[in-house]
C-alpha positions in Angstrom: 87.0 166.9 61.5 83.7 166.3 59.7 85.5 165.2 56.3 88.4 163.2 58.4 87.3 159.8 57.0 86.5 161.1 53.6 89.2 159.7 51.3 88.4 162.4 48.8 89.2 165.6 51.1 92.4 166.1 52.2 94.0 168.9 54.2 94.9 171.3 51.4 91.7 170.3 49.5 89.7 171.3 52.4 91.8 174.6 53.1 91.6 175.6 49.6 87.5 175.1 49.5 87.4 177.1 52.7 89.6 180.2 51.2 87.8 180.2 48.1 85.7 183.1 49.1 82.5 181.3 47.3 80.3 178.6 49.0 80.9 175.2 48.4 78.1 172.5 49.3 79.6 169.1 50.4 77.2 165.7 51.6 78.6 164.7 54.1 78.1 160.6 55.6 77.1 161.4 58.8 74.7 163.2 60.7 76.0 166.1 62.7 74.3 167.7 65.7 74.3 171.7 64.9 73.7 173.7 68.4 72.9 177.4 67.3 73.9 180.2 70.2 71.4 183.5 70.3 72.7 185.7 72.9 71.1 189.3 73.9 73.7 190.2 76.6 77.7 189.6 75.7 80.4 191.2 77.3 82.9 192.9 74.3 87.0 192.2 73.9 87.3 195.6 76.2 85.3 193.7 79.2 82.1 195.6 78.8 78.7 194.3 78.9 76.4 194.8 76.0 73.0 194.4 75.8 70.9 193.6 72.2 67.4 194.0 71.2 66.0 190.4 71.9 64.2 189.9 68.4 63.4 186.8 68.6 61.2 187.2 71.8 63.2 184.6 74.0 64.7 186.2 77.0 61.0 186.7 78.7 60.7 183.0 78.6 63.5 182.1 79.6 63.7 184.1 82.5 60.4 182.5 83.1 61.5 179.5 83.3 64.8 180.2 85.4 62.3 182.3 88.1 60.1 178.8 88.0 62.6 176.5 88.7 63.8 178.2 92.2 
């Protein structure tokens, strides 16, 4: 979808760049909103919940915020 409009990239072009097994940098016209998920609790393709180290430091103020807001 992001090079839909782009005359240049077609189909094959772009499943080709994407199998290449190398990076390939492409501007692009327009801007694109990038939303970036960081999850510390997940639950796994057998149904069972997993918990990670939260590195980042971002569960305590989150949970802040969600016990503030009650």
């Amino acid at each position: 979808r992001i090079l839909r409009d782009d005359p240049a990239w077609n189909t094959e072009k772009i499943q080709t760049a994407m199998n290449a097994g190398v990076e390939k940098f492409v501007p692009v016209k327009k801007r694109l909103p990038v939303l970036i998920g960081y999850f510390t609790a997940f639950v796994d393709k057998d149904g069972d919940l997993n918990f990670r180290k939260d590195v980042y430091g971002r569960d305590e103020k989150l949970f802040s915020l969600i016990a503030d807001s009650k």
